[in-house]
N, C-alpha and C positions, 0 to 999 in steps of 0.2 A: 554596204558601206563603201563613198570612195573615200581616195587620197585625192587633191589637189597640192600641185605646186606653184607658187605664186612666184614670179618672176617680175620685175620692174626694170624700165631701162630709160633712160632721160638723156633726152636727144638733143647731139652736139652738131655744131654748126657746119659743120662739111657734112651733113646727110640733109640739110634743108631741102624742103621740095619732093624727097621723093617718098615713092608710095608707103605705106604700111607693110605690102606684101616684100617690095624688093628689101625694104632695111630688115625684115624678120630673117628673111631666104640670103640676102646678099652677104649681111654684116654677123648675125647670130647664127647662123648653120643651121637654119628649118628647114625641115623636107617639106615638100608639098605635099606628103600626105597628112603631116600634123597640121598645115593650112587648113588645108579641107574641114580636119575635123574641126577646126578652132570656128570654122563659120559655120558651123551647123550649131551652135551657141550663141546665141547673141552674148551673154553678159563672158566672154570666156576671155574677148580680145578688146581694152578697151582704151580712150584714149582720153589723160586727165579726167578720167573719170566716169566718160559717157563712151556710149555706143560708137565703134569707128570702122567701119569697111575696108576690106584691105586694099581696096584702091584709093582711098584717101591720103594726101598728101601730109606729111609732116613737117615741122618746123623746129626749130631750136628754142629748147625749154620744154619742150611736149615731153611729156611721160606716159609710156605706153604699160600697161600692164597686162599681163598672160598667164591666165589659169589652166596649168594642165591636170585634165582630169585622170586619172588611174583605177584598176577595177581588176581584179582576179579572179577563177576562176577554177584554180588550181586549191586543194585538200591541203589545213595545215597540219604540223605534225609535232606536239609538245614533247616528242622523246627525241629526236635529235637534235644534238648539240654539237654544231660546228662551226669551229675555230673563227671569229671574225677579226680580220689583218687592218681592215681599215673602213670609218665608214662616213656619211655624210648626206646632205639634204640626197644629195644624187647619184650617189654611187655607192655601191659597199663591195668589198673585198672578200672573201671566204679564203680557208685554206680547207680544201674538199679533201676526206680520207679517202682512200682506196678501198673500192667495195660499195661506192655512193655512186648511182647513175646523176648526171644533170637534170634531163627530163622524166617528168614521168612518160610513161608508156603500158604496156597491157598487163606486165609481170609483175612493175613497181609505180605502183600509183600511189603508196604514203610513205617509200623511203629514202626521195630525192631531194637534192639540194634547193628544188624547187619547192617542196613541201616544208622544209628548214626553214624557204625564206618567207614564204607565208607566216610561218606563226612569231618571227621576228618582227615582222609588223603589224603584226596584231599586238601583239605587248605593247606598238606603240600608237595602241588606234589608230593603225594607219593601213591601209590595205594599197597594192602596186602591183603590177604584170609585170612577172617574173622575165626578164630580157637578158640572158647574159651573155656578155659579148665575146666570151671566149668559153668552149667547149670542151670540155674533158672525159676520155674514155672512162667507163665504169669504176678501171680496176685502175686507172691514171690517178697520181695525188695532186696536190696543190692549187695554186694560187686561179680563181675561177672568178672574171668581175663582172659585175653585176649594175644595170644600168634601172635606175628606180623611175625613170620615165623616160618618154618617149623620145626627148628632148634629147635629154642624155645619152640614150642609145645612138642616136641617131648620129650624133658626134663622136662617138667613138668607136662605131664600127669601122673594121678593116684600119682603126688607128692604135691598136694598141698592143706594143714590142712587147717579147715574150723569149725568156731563155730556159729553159728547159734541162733537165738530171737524167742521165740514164745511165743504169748499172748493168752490161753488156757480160756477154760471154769469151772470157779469153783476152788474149794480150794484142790491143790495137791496135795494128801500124799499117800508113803512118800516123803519129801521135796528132797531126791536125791536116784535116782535107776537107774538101769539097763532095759531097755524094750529088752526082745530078745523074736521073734514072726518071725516066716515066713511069709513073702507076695507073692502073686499072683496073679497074671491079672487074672478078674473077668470073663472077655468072651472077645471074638477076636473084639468085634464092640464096645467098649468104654474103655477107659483109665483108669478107677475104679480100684481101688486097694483093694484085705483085704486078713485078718488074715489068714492061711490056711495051714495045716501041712503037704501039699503039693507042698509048696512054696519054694523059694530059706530065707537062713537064713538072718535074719534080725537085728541088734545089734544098739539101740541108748540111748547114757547116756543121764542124765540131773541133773540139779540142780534148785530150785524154788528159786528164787532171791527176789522174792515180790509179795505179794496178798494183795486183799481188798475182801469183800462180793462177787463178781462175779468173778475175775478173778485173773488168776497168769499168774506169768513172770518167762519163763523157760530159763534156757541157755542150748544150745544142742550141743554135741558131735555124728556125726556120727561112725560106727566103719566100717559099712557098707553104701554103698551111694546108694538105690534104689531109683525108680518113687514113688515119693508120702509117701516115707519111714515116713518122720515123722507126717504126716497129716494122715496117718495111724496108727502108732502107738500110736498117744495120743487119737485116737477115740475110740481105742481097749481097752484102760483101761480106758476108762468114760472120758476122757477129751476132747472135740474134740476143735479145732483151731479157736478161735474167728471169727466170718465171714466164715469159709470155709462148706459149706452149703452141698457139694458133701459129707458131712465125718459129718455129722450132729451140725456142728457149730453153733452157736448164730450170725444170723445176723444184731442186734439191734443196733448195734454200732459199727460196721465195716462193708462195704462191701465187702470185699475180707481175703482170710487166712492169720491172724496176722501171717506173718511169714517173717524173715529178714536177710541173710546172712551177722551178722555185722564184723566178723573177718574172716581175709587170712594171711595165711604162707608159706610161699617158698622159699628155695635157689633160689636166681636170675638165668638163665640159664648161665648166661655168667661169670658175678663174685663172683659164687657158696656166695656171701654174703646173710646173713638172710633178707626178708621182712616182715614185720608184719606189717600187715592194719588193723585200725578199724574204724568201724563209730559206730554213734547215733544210733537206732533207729526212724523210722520214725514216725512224728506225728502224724499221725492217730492212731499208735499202741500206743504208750506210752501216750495217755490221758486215754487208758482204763484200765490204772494202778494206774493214779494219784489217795494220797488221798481226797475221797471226805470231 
C-alpha cells in the first residue's frame, strides 16, 4: 500500500513563461532528486489536467498538480505508544521517551520510533518513509520531527531550531558561556566522542537556569549539531551529563543522560507559517533539580 500526497499550485502572473522545472525547484523548494522521481511517472506531475514535461512553459491561471508517492519498508509496532505533540498532512511531531532508539538497526528492529510511526499510519490507511529530521540519542528524550514526504523533508532539512535540557553534574560557572572545542571519533570500533584539535569545529551556548548542592539545569543552544556534541562538551569542562556514564556522569540518580530536546522551530513546509513546540521536561530529569 502507498500514501500519496496531492499538492496543487495555481500560477500567478510573475512566473509566466517559465519552465515547470524551474517554478517547482526555484519557487516550491524541490530537490532534483524528487524531480527525477516525479518523471519516471507520467500521471505524478500534471498540468490542468493532462500530461506536462518539466520543460514546458507555464502561464497565469495554469494549475499544476503533484502527486508524491510514499512507501515503507520499516516493521510496525501496535504496543508503542508515543506522545504525539503535533501533527498534520506533513509533518508530525513525537515527544520520544528515553530508552527509544530513532532507527531501527540489528539489536532493535520492533522498538523504535520508526516502528511507532509506521503503525500510526496504518490506523490511518496511509503508509510514508519514515524521514525524521532531527535525531535523538537512545537514551535522549523529546521532541523528534518527523517529515511524511519527501517534499517536506526536503525543506526542512538543516531548518529546523532546536533548544535542548540538560541536568549536569555540579554547580556551573559561569552561569552562561560559549563551549567551542573540536570533536572527534575516538577510533573506528566505537561511537566515543572527545575533545581533539583535530576534530571538526564544535560551537554550544548555554544558560544555567537552576542548581542545588549537586546539580544544575542547563538550557542549550546548538550552533553546531555533532554526535554526542553536548555530552561531550560538558564532560570537557568538568561537568558531565547526570547518568550519562560513557562521558563520566553520576549515575546515582538517573540511569540514562539527563538530556531532553524540549523546544522545535520551523516554517511549516507547506504554509511557510511559524511552528514552535515545547514540552516539560521529563520526570526523571526534573526531580534532580527540585529543592530539597
Amino acid at each position: 500500500m502507498k500514501s500519496i500526497r496531492v499538492l496543487k499550485y495555481t500560477i500567478t502572473q510573475e512566473h509566466n513563461g517559465k519552465t515547470v522545472q524551474d517554478f517547482l525547484i526555484g519557487e516550491q523548494g524541490y530537490s532534483r532528486r524528487i524531480i527525477t522521481r516525479l518523471k519516471q511517472n507520467r500521471g505524478d506531475i500534471l498540468l490542468n489536467g493532462e500530461h506536462i514535461r518539466m520543460v514546458d512553459p507555464i502561464h497565469e491561471g495554469d494549475i499544476i498538480q503533484v502527486s508524491l508517492h510514499e512507501e515503507t519498508y520499516i516493521h510496525s509496532n501496535s504496543e508503542l505508544q508515543v506522545p504525539i505533540i503535533y501533527e498534520d498532512d506533513d509533518v508530525i511531531v513525537y515527544n520520544k521517551p528515553a530508552n527509544m532508539p530513532v532507527h531501527p538497526s540489528r539489536n532493535h528492529q520492533y522498538d523504535t520510533l520508526a516502528n511507532a510511526f509506521c503503525y500510526h499510519m496504518e490506523q490511518k490507511h496511509m503508509r510514508a518513509t519514515f524521514r525524521p529530521i532531527n535525531r535523538l540519542d537512545r537514551d535522549t528524550s523529546g521532541l523528534v520531527v518527523v517529515a511524511k514526504n519527501a517534499l517536506s523533508a526536503s525543506k526542512l532539512s538543516g531548518a529546523v531550531e532546536k533548544e535542548y535540557t540538560a541536568i549536569v553534574c555540579g554547580k556551573v560557572t559561569p552561569l552562561e558561556a560559549t563551549i567551542d572545542a573540536p570533536i572527534i571519533r575516538l577510533d573506528d570500533f566505537h561511537i566515543k566522542r572527545g575533545v581533539d584539535k583535530n576534530g571538526q569545529r564544535c560551537v554550544t551556548h548555554y544558560k544555567v537556569e537552576l542548581q542545588n548542592e549537586k546539580y544544575s539545569l542547563v538550557r542549550i543552544h546548538l550552533e553546531t549539531g555533532r554526535t554526542h556534541q553536548i555530552r561531550v562538551h560538558f564532560s570537557h569542562i568538568g561537568y558531565p551529563l547526570a547518568g550519562d556514564d560513557m562521558y563520566g556522569g553520576d549515575m546515582t540518580d538517573i540511569k540514562r543522560q539527563a538530556l531532553c530536546c524540549n523546544e522545535v522551530l520551523f516554517l511549516h513546509p507547506q504554509t511557510n507559517s511559524t511552528i514552535k513546540l515545547c514540552i516539560n521536561i521529563h520526570d526523571d530529569m526534573n526531580k534532580l533539580v527540585q529543592c530539597e
